[in-house]
gemmi code that builds the backbone of each chain (N, CA, C; Angstrom):
import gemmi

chains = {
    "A": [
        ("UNK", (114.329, 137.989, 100.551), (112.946, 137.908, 101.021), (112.005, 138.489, 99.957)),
        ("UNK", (110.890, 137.610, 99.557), (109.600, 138.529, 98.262), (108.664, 139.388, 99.329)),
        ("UNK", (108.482, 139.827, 98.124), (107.394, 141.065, 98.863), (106.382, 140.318, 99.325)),
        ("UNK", (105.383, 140.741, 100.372), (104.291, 139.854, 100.409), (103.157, 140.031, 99.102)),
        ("UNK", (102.027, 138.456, 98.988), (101.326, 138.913, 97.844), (100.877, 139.971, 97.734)),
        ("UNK", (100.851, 140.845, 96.405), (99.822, 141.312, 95.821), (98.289, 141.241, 95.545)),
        ("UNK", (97.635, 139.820, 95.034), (97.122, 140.348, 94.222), (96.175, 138.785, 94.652)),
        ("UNK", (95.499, 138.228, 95.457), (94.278, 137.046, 95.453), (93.363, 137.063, 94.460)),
        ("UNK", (93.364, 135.907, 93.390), (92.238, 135.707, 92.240), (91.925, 134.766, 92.422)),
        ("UNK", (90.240, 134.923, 92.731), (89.231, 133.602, 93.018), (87.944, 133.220, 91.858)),
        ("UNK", (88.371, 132.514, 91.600), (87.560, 131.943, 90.395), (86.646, 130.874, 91.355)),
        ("UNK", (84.788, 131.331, 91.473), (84.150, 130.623, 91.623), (83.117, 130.381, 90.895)),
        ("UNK", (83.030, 128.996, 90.184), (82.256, 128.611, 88.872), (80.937, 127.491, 89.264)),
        ("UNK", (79.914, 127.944, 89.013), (78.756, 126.788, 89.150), (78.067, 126.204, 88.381)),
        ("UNK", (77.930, 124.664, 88.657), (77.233, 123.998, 87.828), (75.923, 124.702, 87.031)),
        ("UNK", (75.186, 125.575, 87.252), (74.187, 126.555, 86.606), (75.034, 127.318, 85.650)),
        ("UNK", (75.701, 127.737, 85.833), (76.603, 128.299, 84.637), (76.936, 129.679, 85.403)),
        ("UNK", (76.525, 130.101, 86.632), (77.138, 131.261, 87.149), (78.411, 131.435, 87.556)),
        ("UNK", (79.049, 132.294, 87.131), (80.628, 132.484, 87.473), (80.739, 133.936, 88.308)),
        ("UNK", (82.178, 133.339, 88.844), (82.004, 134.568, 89.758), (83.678, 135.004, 90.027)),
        ("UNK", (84.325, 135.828, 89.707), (85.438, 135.993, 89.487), (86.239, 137.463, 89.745)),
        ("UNK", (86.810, 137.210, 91.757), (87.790, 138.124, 92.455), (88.487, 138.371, 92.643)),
        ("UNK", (89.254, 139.676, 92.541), (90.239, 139.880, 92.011), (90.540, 140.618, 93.719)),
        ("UNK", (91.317, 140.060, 94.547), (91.287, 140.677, 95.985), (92.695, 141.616, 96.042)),
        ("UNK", (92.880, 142.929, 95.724), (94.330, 143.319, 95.860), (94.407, 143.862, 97.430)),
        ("UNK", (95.210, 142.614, 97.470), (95.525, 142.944, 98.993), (96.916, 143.712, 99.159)),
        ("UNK", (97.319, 144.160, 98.077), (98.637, 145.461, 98.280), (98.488, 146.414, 98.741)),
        ("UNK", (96.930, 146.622, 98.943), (95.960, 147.651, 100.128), (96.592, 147.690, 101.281)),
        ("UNK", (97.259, 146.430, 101.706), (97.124, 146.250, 102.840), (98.692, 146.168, 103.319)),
        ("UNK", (99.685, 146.516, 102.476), (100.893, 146.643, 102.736), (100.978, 147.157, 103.381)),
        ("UNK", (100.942, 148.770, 103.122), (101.233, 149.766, 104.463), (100.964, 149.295, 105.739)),
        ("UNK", (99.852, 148.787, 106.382), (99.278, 148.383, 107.127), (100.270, 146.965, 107.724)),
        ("UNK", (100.531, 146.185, 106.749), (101.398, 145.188, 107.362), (102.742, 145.520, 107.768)),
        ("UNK", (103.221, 146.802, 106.669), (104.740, 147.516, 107.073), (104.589, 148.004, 108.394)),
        ("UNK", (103.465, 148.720, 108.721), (103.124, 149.237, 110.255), (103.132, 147.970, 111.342)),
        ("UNK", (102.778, 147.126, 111.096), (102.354, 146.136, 111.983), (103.759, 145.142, 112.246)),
        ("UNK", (104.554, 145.425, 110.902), (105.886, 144.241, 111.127), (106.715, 145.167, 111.358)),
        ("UNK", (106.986, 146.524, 111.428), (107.703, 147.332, 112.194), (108.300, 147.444, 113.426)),
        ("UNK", (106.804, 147.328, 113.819), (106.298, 147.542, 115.427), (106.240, 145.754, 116.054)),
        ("UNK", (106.541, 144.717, 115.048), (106.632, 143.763, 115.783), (107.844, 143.363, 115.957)),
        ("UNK", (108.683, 144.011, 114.799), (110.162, 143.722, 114.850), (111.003, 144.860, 116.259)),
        ("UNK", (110.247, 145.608, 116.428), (111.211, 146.464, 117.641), (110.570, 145.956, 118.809)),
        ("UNK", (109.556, 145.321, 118.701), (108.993, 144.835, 119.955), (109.785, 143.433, 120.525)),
        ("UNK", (110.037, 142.462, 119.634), (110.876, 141.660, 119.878), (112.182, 141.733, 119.844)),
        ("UNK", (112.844, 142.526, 118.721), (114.098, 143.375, 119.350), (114.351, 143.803, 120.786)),
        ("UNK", (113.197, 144.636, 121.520), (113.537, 144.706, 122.869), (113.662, 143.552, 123.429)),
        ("UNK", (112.385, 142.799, 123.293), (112.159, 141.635, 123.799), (113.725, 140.930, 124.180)),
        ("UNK", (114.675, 140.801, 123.205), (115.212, 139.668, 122.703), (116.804, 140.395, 123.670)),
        ("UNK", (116.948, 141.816, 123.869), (117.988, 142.696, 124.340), (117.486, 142.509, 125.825)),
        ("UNK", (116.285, 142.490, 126.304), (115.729, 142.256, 127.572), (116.095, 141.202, 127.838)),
        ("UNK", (115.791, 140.426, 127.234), (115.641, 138.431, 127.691), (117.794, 138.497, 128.213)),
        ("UNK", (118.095, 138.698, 126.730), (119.650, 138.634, 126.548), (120.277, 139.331, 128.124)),
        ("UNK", (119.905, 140.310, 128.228), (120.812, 140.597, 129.270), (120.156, 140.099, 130.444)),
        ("UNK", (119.528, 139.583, 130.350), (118.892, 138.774, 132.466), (119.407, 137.404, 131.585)),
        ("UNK", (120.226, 137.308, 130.494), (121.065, 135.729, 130.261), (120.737, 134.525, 129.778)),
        ("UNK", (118.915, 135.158, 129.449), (118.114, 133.961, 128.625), (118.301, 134.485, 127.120)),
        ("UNK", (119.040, 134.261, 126.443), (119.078, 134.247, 124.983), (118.469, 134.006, 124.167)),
        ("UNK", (117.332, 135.141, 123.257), (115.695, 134.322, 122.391), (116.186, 134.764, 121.341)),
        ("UNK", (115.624, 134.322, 120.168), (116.028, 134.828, 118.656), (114.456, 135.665, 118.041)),
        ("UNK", (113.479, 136.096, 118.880), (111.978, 136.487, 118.586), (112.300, 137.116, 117.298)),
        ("UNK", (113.193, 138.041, 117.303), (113.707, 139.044, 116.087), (113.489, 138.299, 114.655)),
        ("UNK", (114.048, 137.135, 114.748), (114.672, 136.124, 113.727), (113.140, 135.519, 113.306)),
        ("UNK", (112.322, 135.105, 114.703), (111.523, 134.834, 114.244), (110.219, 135.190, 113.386)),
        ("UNK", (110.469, 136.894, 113.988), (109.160, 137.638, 113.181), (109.634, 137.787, 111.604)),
        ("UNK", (110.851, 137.995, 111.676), (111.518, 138.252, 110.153), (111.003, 136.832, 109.581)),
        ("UNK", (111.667, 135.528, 109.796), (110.770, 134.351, 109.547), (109.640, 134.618, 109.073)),
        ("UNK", (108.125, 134.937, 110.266), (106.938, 134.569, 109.819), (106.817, 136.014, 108.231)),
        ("UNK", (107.302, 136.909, 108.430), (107.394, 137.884, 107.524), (107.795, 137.119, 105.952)),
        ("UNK", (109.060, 136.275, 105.772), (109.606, 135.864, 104.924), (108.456, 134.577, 104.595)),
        ("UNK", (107.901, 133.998, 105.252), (107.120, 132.417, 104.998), (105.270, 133.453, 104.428)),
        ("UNK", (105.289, 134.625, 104.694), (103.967, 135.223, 104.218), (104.675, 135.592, 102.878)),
        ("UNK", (105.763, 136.024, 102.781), (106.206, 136.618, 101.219), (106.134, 135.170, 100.350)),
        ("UNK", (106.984, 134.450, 100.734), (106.962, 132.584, 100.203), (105.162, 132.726, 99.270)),
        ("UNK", (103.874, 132.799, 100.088), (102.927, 132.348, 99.645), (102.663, 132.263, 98.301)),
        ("UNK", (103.329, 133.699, 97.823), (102.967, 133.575, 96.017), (103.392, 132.680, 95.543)),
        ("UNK", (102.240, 132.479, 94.299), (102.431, 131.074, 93.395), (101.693, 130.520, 94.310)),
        ("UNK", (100.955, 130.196, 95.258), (99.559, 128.794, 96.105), (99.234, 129.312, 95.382)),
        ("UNK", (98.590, 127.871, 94.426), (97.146, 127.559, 94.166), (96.322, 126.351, 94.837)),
        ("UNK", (95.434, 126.888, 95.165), (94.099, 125.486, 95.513), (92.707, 125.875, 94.713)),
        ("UNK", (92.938, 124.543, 94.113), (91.649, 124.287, 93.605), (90.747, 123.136, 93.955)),
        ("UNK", (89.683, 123.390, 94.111), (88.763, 122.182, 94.513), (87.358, 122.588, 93.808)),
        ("UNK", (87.097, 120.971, 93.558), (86.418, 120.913, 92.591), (85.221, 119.617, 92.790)),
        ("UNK", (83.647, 119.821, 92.861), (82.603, 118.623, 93.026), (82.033, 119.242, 92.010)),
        ("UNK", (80.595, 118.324, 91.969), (79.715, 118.238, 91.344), (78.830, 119.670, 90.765)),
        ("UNK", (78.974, 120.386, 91.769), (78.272, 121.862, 92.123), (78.953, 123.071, 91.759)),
        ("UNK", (79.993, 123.499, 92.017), (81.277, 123.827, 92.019), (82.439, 123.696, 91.719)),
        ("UNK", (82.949, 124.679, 90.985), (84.661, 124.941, 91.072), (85.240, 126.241, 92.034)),
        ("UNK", (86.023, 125.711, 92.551), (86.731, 127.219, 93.454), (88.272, 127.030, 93.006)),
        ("UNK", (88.677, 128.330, 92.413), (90.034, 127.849, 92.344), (90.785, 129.634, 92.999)),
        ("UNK", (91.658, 129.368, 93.937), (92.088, 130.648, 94.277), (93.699, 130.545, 94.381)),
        ("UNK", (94.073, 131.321, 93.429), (95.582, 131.762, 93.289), (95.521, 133.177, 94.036)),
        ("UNK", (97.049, 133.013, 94.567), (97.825, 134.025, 95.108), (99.067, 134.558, 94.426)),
        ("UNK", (99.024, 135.869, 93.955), (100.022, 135.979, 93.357), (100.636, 137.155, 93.801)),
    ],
    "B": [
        ("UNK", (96.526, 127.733, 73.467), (95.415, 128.679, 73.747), (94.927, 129.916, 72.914)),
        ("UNK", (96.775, 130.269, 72.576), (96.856, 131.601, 71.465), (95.721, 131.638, 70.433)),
        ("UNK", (96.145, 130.367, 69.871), (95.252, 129.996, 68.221), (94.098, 129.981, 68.585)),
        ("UNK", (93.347, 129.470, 69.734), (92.046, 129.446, 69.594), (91.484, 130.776, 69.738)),
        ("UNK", (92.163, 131.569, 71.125), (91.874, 133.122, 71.003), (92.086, 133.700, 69.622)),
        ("UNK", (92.565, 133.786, 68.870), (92.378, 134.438, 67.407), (91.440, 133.954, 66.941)),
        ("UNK", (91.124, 132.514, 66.768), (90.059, 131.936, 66.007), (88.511, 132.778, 66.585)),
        ("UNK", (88.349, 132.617, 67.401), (86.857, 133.521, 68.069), (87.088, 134.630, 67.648)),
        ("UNK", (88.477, 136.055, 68.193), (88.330, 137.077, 67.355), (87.805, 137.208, 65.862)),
        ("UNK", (88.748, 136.641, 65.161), (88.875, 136.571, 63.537), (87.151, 136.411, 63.465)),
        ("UNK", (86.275, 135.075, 64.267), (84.913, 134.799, 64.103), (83.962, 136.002, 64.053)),
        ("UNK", (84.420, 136.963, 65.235), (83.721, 138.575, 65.448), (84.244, 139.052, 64.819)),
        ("UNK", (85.167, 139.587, 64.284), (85.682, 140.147, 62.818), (84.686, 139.655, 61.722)),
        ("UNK", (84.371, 138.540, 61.524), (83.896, 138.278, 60.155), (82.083, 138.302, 60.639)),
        ("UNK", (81.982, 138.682, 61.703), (80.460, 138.888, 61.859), (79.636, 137.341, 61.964)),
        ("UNK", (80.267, 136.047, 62.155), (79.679, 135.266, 62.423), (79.655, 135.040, 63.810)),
        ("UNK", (80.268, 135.478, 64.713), (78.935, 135.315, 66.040), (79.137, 136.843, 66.617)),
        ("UNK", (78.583, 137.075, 67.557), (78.178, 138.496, 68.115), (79.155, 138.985, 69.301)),
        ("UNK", (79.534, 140.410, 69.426), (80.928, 140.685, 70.409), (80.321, 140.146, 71.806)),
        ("UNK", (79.407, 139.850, 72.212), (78.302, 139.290, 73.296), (79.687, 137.528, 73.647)),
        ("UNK", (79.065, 136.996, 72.200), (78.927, 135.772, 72.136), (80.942, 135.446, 71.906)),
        ("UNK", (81.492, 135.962, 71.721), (82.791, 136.376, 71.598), (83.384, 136.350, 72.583)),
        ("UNK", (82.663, 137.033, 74.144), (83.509, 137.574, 75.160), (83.097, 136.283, 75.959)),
        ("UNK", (82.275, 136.103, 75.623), (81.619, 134.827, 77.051), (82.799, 133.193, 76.224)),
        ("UNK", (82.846, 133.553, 75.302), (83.956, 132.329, 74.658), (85.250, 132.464, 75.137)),
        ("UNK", (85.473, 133.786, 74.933), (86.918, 134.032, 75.425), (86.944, 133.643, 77.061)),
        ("UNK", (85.937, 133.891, 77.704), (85.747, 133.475, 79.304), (85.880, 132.106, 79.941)),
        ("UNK", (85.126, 131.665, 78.842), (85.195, 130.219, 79.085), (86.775, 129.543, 78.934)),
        ("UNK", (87.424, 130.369, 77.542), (88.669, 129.333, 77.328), (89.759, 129.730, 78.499)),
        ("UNK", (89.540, 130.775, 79.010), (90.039, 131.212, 79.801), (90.243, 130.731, 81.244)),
        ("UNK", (88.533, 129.836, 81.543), (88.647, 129.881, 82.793), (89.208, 128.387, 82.419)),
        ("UNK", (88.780, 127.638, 80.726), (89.051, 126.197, 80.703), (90.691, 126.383, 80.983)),
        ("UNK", (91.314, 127.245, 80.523), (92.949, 127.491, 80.383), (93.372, 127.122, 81.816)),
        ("UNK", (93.042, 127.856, 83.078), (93.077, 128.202, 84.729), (93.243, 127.097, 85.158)),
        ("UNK", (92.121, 125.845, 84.794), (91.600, 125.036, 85.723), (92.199, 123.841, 84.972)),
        ("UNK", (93.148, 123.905, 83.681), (93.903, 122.821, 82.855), (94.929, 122.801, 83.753)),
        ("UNK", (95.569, 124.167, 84.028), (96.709, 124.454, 84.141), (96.957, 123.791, 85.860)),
        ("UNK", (95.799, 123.912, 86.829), (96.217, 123.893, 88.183), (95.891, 122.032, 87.962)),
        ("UNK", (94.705, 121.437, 87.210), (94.336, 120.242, 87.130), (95.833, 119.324, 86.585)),
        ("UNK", (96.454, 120.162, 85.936), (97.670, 119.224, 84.953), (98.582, 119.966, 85.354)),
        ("UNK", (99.280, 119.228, 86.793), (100.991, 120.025, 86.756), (101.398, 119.368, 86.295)),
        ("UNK", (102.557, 119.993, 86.126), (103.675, 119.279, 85.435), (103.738, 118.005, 85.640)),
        ("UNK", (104.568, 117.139, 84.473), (104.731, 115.488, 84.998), (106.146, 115.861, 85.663)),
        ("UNK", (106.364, 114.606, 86.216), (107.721, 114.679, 86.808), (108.810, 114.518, 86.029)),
        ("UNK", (107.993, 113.405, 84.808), (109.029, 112.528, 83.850), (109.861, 113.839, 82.610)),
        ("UNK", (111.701, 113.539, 83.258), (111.966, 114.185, 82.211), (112.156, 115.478, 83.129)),
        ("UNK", (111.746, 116.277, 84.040), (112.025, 117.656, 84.501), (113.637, 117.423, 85.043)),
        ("UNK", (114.068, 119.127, 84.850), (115.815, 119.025, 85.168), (115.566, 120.297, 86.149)),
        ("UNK", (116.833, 120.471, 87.221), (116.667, 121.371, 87.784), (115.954, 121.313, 89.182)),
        ("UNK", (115.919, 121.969, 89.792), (115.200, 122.104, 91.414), (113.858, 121.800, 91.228)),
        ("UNK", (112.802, 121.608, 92.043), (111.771, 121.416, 91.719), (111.346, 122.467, 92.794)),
        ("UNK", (109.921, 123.522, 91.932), (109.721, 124.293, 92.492), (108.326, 124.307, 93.330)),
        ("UNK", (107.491, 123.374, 93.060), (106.454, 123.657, 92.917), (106.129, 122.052, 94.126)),
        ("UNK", (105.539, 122.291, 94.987), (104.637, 120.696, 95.867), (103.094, 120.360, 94.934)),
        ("UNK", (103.287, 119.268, 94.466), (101.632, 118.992, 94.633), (100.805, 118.113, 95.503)),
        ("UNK", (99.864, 118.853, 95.444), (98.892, 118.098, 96.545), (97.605, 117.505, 95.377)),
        ("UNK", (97.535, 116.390, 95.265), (96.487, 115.802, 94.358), (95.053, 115.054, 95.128)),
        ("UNK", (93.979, 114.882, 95.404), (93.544, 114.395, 95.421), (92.004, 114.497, 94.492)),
        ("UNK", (92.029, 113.120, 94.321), (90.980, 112.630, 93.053), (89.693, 111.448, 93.837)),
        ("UNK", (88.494, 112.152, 94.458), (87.462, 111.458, 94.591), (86.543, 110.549, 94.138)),
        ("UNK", (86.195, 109.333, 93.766), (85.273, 109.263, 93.411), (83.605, 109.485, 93.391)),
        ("UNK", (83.580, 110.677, 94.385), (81.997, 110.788, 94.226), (82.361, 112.267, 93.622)),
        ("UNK", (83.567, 112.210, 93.182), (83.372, 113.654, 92.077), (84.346, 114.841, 92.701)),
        ("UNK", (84.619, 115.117, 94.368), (85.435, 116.229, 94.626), (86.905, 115.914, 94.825)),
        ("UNK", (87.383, 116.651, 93.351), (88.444, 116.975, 93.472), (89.450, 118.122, 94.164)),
        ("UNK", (90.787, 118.016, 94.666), (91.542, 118.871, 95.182), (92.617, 118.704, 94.576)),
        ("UNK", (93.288, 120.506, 94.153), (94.872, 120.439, 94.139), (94.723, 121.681, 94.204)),
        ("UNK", (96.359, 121.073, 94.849), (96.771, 122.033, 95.730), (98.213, 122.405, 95.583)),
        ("UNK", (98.797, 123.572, 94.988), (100.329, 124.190, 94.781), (100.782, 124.721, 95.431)),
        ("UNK", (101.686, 124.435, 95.784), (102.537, 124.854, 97.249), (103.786, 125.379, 96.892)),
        ("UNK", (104.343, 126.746, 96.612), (105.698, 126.901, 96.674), (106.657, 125.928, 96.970)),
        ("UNK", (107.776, 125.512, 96.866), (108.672, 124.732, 97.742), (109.108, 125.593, 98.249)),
        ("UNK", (109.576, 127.034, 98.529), (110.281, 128.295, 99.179), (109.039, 128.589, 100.210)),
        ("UNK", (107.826, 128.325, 100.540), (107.100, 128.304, 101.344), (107.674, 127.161, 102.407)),
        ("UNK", (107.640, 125.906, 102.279), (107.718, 125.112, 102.861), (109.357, 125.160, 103.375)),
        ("UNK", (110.222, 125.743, 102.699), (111.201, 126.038, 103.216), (111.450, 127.057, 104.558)),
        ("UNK", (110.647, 128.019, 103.993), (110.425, 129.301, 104.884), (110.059, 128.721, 106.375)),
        ("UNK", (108.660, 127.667, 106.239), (108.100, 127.380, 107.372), (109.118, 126.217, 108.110)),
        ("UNK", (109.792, 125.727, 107.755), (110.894, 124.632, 108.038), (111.716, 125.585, 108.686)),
        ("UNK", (112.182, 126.645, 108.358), (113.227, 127.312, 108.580), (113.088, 128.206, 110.265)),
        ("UNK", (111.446, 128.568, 109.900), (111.010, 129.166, 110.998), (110.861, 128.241, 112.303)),
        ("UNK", (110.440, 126.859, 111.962), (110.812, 126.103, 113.133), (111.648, 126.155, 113.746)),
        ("UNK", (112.799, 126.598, 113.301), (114.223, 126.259, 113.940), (114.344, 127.611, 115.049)),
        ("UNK", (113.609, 128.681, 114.711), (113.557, 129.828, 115.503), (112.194, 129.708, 116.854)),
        ("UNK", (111.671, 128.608, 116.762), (110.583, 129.180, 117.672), (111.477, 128.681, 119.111)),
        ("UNK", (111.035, 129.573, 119.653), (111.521, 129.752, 121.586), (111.369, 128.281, 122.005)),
        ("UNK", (112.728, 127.983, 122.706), (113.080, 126.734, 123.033), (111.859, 126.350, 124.542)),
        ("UNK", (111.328, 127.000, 124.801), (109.742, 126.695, 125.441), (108.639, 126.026, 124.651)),
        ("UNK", (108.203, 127.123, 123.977), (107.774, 126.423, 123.376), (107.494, 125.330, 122.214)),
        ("UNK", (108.999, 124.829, 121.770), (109.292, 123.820, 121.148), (109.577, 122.861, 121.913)),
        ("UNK", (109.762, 122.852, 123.151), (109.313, 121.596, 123.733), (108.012, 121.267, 124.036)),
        ("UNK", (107.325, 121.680, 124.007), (105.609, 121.666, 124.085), (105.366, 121.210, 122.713)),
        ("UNK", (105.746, 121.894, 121.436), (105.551, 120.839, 119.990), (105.960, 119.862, 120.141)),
        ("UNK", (107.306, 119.528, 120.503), (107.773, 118.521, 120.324), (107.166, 117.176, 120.761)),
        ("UNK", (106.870, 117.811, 122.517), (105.838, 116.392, 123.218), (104.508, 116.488, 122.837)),
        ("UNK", (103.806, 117.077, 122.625), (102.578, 116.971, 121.721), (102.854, 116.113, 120.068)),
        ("UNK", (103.659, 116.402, 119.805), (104.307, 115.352, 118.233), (104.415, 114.050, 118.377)),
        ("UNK", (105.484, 114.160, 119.921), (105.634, 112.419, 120.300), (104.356, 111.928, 120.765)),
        ("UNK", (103.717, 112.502, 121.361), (101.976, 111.763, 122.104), (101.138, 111.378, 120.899)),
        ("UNK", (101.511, 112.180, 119.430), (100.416, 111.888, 118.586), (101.645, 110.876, 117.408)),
        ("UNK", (102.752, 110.250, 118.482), (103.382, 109.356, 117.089), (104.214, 109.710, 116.086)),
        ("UNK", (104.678, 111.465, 116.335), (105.650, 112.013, 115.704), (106.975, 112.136, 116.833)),
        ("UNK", (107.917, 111.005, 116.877), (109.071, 111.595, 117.627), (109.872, 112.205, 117.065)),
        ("UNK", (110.227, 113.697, 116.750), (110.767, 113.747, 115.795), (111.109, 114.976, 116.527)),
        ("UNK", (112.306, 115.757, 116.750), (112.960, 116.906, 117.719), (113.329, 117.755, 117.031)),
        ("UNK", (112.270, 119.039, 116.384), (112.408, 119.874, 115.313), (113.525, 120.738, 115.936)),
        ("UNK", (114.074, 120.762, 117.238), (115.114, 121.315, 117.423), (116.915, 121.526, 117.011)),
        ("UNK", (116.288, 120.160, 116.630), (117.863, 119.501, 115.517), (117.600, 119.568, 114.042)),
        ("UNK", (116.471, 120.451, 113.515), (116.292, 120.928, 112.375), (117.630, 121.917, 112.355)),
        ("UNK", (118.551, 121.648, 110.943), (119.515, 122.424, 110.918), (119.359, 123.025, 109.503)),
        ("UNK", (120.229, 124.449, 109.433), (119.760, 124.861, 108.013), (120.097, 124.241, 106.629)),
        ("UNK", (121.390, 123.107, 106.848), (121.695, 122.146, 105.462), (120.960, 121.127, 105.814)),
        ("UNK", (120.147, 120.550, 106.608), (119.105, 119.714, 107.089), (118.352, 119.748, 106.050)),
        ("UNK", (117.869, 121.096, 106.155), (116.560, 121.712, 105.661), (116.649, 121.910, 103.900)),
        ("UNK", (117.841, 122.366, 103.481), (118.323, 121.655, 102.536), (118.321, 120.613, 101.837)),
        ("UNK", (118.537, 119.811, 102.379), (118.999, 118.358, 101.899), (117.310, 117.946, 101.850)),
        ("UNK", (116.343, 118.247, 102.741), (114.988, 117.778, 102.789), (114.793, 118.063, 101.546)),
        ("UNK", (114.844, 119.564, 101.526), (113.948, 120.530, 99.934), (114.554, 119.493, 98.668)),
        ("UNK", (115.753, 119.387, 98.534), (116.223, 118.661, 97.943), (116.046, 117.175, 97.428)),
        ("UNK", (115.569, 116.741, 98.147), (115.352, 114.890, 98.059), (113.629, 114.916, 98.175)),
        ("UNK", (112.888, 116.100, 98.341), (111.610, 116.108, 98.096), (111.551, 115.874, 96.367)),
        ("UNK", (112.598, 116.298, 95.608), (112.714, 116.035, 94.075), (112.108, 114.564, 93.807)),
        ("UNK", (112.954, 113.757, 94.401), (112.299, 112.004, 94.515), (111.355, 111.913, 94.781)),
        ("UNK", (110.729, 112.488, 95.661), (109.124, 111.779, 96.572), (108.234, 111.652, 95.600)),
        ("UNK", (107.588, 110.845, 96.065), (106.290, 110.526, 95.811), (105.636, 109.681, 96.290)),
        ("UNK", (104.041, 110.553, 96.969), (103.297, 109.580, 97.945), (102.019, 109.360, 97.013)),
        ("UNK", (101.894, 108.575, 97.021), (100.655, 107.898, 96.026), (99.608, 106.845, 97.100)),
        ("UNK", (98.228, 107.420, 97.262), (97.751, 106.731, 98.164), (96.167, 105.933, 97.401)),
        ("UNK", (95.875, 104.746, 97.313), (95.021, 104.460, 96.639), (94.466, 104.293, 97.519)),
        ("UNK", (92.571, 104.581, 98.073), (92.379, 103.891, 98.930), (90.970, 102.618, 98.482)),
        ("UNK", (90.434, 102.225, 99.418), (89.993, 100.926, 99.267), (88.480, 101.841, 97.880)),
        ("UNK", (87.944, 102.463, 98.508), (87.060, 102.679, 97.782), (86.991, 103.607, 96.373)),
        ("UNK", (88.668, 103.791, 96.083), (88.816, 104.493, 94.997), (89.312, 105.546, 94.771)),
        ("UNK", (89.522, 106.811, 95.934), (89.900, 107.613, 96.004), (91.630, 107.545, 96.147)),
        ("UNK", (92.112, 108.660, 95.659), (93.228, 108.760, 95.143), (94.058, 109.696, 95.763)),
        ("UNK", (95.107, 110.225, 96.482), (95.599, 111.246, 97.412), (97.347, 110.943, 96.718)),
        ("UNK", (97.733, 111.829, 96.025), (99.289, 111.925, 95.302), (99.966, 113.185, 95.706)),
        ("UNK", (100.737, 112.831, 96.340), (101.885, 114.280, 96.719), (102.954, 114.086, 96.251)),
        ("UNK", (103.991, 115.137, 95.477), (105.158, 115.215, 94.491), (105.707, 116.315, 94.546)),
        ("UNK", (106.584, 116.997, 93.958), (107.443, 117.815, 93.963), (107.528, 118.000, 92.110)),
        ("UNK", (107.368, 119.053, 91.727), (108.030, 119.191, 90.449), (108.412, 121.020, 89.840)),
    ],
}
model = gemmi.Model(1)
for chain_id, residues in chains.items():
    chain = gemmi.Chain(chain_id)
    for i, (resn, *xyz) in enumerate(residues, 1):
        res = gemmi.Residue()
        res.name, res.seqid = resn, gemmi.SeqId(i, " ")
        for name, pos in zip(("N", "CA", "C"), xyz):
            atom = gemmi.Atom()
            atom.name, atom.element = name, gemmi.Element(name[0])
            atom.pos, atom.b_iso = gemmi.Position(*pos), 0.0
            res.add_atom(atom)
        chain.add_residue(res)
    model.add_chain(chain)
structure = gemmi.Structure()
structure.add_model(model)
structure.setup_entities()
């Protein structure tokens, strides 16, 4: 599993010639997500030991680890889009 | 890119343009470098190996362009996670999929399934011309 991103760089460029260029470190926000996927992983852990023993069998566990692993995946998106007015290009890395 | 970045230094070294006029050059090749790099992925022709990267192309003619890079380990991830969502509510995707023309029972998504997809995405290619010019190309490389 990758770590989740680091590091959002947004390159926004205008036909006037103004540029504008953010550098979003969202590794700020790790702790905060370690707190939050902690507490979602024991929550569905119960969940999943609850369900299991009244004989309905869920995998929630599997799944938060999932959405955890598909947010680490993101690094490396890029989108760029591009008219007449504008360039926006924002990598995730 | 290298060579041209020296060439502007070496230029402020020799005092023919100004450290001003230097940095806003270096900015530019920089941002020209960014917007080569996401505008020109890779060709397909000739690549060996897994393909890592989805593109999403589209080319307007009244001028707005999109692309778009997609991990393939993203799209794996989210493939993968299908296979975990609560058999409730994957029947609710599922008949919402078939009502909109997708019959397709992500429940029999299996993990060499999912495989074999990532895999043969190497081949694809959707190339969409449409009547008035615009251009929509999705690939794998």
């Amino acid at each position: 599993m990758n770590a989740p991103p680091a590091v959002v760089d947004v390159h926004v460029a205008e036909a006037g010639g103004r540029r504008l260029h953010l550098w979003l470190p969202v590794f700020v926000l790790w702790p905060l997500l370690l707190l939050a996927g902690g507490l979602g992983i024991a929550a569905a852990a119960l969940a999943d030991a609850v369900l299991f023993s009244m004989g309905r069998p869920h995998r929630f566990t599997s799944f938060v680890l999932g959405c955890f692993e598909a947010v680490g995946e993101t690094r490396g998106t890029q989108v760029f889009v591009e008219n007449e007015s504008r360039t926006v290009d924002v990598t995730v890395r | 890119m290298g060579e041209e970045r020296t060439r502007i230094l070496s230029l402020v070294a020799e005092g023919k343009i100004t450290a001003e006029e230097g940095s806003r050059l270096l900015d530019a090749l920089e941002a020209h470098g960014t917007q080569t790099a996401v505008a020109e992925p890779p060709t397909r022709t000739g690549s060996t190996g897994a393909p890592k990267f989805m593109y999403v192309k589209v080319v307007s003619v009244e001028g707005d362009n999109v692309n778009v890079k997609i991990p393939l380990s993203l799209v794996r991830a989210g493939l993968k996670l299908t296979s975990l969502i609560p058999p409730q509510a994957m029947e609710q995707i599922n008949k919402q999929m078939a009502d909109h023309g997708m019959a397709i029972d992500l429940s029999n998504l299996k993990h060499e399934d999912i495989e074999e997809l990532i895999e043969s995405l190497r081949e694809m290619e959707i190339n969409v011309d449409s009547k008035n010019g615009d251009n929509v190309r999705v690939y794998c490389a």
